[in-house]
Structures are given as structure tokens and as C-alpha cells.
N, C-alpha and C positions, 0 to 999 in steps of 0.2 A: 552339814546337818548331823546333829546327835542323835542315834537310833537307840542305843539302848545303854543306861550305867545303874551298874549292881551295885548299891551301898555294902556298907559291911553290915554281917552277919545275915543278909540275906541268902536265900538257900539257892543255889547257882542254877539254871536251866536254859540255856542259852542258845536259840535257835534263830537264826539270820539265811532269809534266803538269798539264790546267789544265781547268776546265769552266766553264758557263755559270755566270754569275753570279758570275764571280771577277774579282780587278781585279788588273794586274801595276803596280808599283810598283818602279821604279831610282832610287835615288837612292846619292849621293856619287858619280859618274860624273866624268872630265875626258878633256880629248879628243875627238873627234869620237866620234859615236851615229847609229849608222844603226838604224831599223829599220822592218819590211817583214813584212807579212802572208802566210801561207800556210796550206795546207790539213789540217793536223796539230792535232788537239786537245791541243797542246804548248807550251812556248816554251824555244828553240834560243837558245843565248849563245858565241858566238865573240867572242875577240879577237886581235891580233897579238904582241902583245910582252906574253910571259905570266912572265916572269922574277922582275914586282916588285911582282905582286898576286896580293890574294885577292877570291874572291866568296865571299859567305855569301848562302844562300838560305832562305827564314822564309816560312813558309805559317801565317796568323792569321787564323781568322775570315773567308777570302774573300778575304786580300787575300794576295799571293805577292809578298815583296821580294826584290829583289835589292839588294845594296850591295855598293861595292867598298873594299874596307878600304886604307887607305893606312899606306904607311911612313917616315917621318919622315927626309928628307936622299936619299931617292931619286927616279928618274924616277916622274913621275903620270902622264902623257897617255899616253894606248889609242888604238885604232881600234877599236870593239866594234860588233860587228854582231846583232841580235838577231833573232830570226822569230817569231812570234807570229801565234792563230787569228785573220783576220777580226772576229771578232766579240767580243775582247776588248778592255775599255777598257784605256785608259797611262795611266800619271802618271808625270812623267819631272823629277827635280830634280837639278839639279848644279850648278857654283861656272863653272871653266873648260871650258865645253861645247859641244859644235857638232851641234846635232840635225839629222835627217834622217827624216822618218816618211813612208812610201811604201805608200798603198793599205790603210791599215788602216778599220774600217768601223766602229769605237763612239768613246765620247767620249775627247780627247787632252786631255791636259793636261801645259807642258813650262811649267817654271821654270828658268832661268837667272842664274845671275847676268851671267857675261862669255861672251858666244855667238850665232853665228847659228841660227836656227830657219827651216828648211823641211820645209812640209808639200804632200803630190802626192796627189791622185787618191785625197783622202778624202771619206768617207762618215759623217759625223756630227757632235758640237760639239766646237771644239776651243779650249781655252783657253792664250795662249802667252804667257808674260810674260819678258824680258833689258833686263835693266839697259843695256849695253851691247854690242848687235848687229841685227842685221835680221832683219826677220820677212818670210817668203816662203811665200804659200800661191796654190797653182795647181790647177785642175780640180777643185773639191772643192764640198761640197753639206753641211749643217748650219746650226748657230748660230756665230757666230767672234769671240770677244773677243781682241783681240793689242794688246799694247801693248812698247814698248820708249821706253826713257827718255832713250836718248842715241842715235837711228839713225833708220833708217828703217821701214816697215812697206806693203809690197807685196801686191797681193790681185789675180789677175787668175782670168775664167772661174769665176766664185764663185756658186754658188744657196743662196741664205740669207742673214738678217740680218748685220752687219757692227756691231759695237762694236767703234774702233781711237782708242788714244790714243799721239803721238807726241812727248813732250816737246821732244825736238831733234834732229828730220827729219822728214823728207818722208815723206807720206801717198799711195801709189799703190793707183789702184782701176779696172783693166777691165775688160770684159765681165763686171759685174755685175748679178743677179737678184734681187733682193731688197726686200721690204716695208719694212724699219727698216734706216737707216743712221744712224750717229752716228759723227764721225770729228773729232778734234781735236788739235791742234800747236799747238806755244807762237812755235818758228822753224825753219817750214818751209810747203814749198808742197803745197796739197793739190789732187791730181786726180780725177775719176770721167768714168764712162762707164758708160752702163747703163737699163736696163727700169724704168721709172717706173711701179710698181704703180697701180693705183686703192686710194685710200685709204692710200696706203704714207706715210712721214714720211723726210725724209732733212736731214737737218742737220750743215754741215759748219762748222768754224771754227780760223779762226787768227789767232795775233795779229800775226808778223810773217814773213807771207809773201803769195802770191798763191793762187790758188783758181780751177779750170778744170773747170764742169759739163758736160759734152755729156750732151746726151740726141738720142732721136728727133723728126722732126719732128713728129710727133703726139699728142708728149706735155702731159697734160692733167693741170693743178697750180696751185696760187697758192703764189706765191713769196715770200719775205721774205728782201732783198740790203741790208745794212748794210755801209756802206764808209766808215770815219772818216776814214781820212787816204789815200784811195786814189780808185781808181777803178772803175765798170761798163762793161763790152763787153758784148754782145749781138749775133748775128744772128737772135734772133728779133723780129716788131713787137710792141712791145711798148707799152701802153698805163700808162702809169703812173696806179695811185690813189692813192697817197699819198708825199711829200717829206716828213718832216721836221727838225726841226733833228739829229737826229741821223745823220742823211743816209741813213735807210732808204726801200728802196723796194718798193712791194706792187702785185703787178702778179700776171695769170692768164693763162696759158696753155692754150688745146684747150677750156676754159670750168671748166677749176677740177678739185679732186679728190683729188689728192696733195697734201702739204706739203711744201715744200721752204724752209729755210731757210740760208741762206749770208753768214757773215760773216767779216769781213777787217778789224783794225784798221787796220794799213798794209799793203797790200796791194792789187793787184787782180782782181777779180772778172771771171771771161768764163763768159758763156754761150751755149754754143755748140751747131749743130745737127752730129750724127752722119751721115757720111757713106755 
């Protein structure tokens, strides 16, 4: 059923209520997307230049789309700013997009094709995939799968697991809390910093770049550091049990606990204490 389509050049005011257990869905969006949480069992859709689109809005089963209909030989990109309850989940797909999610509190999920992705001061899982652009997520608490295929992928002040893949950039991660890390780049450098659970597994890899662990001094883990065509730093003493021909080295920290796994084809490897 069609709820609501804006013709062109009418003036945008766009108010769709919405309840628990609904999911809002944007897709065909370009241009920058901000959006941001508030206290209204609603979701609110502003944009600036409302000349040479339409939204059509379709409420199915739970799920409420919005799409922006395009016009063939005219301007695409918006500034579309959206408001949305707390506690409903996104899914957000677009082509030329630049997302902005601020303070929303269920699960995200933002597909891109050409875009950057940032997410602030969320509260749940969020999954963020752009072909090409950066992934930036800060002060936020969930599961985080982010991967971008030609950029970078930035995570700072994060409680929750971390699945990040960086085909062609750099992998940043600090003040991290979390049980399971899994972070991988094909050529780039990968950093962390962070709370070495008990029991937690952290595995990082790349194949042409360098790779920079800091932890606490007191952290308590057996290590597995493979370096092919590089080298190992360390300030911590460290007791090597095992050299192979493949140049890995297994060594324990605090008396063992975590897994930490770290390798670098070319590249090298430091492990460093947290200041």
C-alpha cells in the first residue's frame, strides 16, 4: 500500500508513524544522510533542495520504505536529514551516499556503494559495507561488522565485538573493549589498542603493511606473531617457545588466557605496552 509520494516542487514535511517491531528502510538515496534519534514514535524526513525529487513511502509487513525516485538528466544529490525513535532498527542503501547515524539505539545497517559512513554514540549491531569510502564509528556499544573495499575503517571507544575487513586501507582501532576481534587488509596498516578480555580471541592480519598491538601491562594471553618477510618489536620480555621456518612466534603473556593472533606478510609487527 502507498502512504505517502511528494511530487516535485512540493515543499517536503514528511511525518510517518511507526511502532515497535517495525524496521525503516531508505533506499535509492545520494548525497549526504544524516540521521539521528528522537523522542517521537515517528520518523521525520527533511531535505534541502526539494525541486527534483520525489519520496514514495510503502509501509509492508513491518517494514516502512522510503525511496527517493530519480529523474533522468537532472540534479541527484540531497542533504536529507531524517529523525527517527530510539529504538527503531535502519537499513540504509544507496549508490552516491554519505551516511551520518547519531545516537540511534537498535541495529544499523548502511550499504553503499561510493561513501563515507559514520556512526556516533550508538547502541546496538551495526553493519556498514562502501565499496569506496571510510568507515568511522565512535562511542558506540554492540556487535560491528564494517568493511570497505578501497579506504579505510576507523573504530575508536567501541564496547563489543569487532569484525572489520579493509581490502585497500588502513584498519584503526582505540579504546577498544571487546571479546572477539577479527580485522584484515590486503595493503594497509593495522592498529589496536584495548582490554584484553580473559578468554577473548583477537586476530589481526595483513599482507602488505605493518601492525601495531598495544595492550595493558597486565595483560594475560599466548600470542601467535608470524612475520614472513618482516620483522617483531616488543616491549614486553618476552620468552619465545617456538621459531619456525615459517618465522612464527608463540610466546605467553600475564601466564596465558586470551588468543592473540597477529600476522604481517611484509610488514612489521610491534607490541607494545599502553601508557
Amino acid at each position: 500500500m502507498r502512504v505517502v509520494s511528494l511530487p516535485e516542487a512540493t515543499p517536503l514535511d514528511t511525518v510517518v508513524s511507526v511502532q515497535r517491531g517495525d524496521v525503516l528502510r531508505i533506499e535509492n538515496f545520494s548525497g549526504d544522510l544524516v540521521v539521528r534519534s528522537w523522542d517521537r514514535a515517528e520518523v521525520s524526513i527533511e531535505f534541502d533542495e526539494r525541486r527534483d525529487s520525489d519520496l514514495d513511502v510503502v509501509r509492508r509487513a513491518g517494514v516502512v520504505e522510503v525511496r527517493a525516485s530519480r529523474r533522468k538528466g537532472r540534479e541527484r544529490n540531497h542533504r536529507y536529514v531524517v529523525f527517527v525513535p530510539v529504538w527503531l532498527p535502519v537499513e540504509i542503501r544507496g549508490g552516491e551516499l554519505d551516511v551520518r547515524a547519531e545516537g540511534l539505539g537498535a541495529r544499523l545497517e548502511v550499504g553503499t556503494r561510493e561513501g563515507d559512513i559514520s556512526v556516533r554514540n550508538h547502541s546496538g549491531d551495526v553493519l556498514a559495507r562502501t565499496l569506496d569510502g571510510v568507515i568511522d564509528v565512535r562511542e558506540s556499544r554492540g556487535s560491528f561488522e564494517l568493511r570497505s573495499l578501497d579506504d579505510d575503517v576507523r573504530v575508536s571507544n567501541i564496547e563489543g565485538d569487532l569484525f572489520i575487513e579493509a581490502n585497500d586501507g588502513d584498519i584503526e582501532m582505540f579504546g577498544v573493549d571487546a571479546r572477539i576481534v577479527q580485522a584484515g587488509t590486503l595493503d594497509g596498516d593495522i592498529d589496536f589498542s584495548g582490554v584484553i578480555q580473559p578468554g577473548g580471541e583477537y586476530e589481526l592480519t595483513t599482507h602488505d603493511g605493518d601492525i601495531s598491538f598495544e595492550v595493558e601491562a597486565d595483560a594475560a594471553a599466548e600470542f601467535s606473531v608470524a612475520t614472513y618477510d618482516g620483522e617483531f618489536e616488543t616491549e614486553f620480555p618476552v620468552s619465545v617457545q617456538k621459531l619456525d621456518r615459517s618465522r612464527e612466534l608463540n610466546f605467553e603473556l600475564g601466564g596465558g588466557g586470551a588468543q592473540v593472533r597477529l600476522q604481517a606478510f611484509d610488514g612489521t609487527i610491534r607490541l607494545l605496552e599502553a601508557r
